[in-house]
C-alpha positions in Angstrom: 10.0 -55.0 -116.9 12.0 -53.4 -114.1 15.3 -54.2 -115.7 13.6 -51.7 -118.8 12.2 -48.7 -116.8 15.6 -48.9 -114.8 17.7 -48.6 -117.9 15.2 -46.4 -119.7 15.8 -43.6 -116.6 19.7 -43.9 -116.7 19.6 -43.6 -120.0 17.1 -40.2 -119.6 19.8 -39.0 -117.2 23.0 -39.5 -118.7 20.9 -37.5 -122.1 20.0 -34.4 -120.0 23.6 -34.4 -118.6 25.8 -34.8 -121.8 23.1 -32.1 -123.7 23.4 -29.7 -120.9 24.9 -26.1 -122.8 25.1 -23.8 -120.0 27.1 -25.0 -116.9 28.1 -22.4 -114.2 30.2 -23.4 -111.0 28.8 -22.4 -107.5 31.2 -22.7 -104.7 29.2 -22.9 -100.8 30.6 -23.3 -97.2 29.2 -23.3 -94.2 31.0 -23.5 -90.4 28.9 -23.6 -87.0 29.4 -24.4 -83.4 27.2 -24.6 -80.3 28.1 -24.8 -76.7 25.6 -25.6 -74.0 25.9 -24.8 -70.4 24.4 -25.5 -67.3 23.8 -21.3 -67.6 23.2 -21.0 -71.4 24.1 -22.1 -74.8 26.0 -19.6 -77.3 25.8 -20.7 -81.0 27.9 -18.7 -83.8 27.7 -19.7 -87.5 29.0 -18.5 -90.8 28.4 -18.7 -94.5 30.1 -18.3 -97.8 28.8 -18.2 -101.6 30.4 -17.8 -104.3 29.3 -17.7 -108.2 29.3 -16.3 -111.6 27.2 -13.4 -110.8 28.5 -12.5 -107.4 29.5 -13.7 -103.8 27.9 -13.3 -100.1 29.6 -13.8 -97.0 27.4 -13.5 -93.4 28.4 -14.5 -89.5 26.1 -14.6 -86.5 26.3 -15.2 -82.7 23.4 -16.2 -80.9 22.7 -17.1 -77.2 21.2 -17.3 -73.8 21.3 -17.3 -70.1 18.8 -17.1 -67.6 21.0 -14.2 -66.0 21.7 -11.5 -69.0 18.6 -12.7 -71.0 19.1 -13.5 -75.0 22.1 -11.3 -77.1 22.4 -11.9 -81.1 24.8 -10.5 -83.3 25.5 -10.8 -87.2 26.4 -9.5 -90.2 26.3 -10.1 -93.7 27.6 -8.5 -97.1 27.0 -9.1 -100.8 28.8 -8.2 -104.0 28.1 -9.1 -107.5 26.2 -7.9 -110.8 23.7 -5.1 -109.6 26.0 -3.4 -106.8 27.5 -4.4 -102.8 25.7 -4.7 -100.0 26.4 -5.0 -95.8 24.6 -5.7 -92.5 25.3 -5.6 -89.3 22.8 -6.2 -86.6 23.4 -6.5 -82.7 20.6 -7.1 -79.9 21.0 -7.7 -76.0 18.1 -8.5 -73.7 15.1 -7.5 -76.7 17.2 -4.2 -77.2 19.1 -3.9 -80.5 20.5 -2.0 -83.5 20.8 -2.0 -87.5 22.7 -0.6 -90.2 23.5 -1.2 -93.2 24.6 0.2 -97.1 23.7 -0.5 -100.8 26.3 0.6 -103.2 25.2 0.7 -107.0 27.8 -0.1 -109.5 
């Protein structure tokens, strides 16, 4: 009986993957390091996406210290089908800015 319902799923698999009609590529990465102190830690991180219908790209610092308090800073952008986008962000201590565009194509 198990030897059936095993078979019986592989064989519903490998039918939805050799009927699939649409197959689109997506590409991802993703690189991050943290460092913790006695004083701190400071984290910074970044992303990538790419696809049919566009790519995004984004970095961001992050950290703390009892001394200077907690300071982020990032920014992100976006291009593709429906326009480009960007971000950039900074904050210090709960004090912080923004800006940012939308461009439609």
């Amino acid at each position: 009986m198990f030897r059936r319902a095993l078979f019986l799923s592989i064989a519903a698999a490998l039918v939805s993957l050799v009927t699939a009609t649409d197959v689109r590529a997506w590409g991802g990465f993703y690189r991050g390091f943290t460092v913790y102190t006695p004083e701190g830690f400071y984290h910074h991180g970044a992303t990538a996406a790419y696809g049919p219908y566009g790519e995004h790209t984004a970095s961001r610092s992050f950290g703390y210290s009892p001394y200077t308090g907690a300071y982020h800073a990032g920014y992100g952008q976006t291009a593709g089908c429906g326009g480009s986008s960007y971000h950039y962000s900074t904050g210090y201590g709960g004090y912080g800015g923004y800006a940012g565009a939308y461009r439609r194509w």
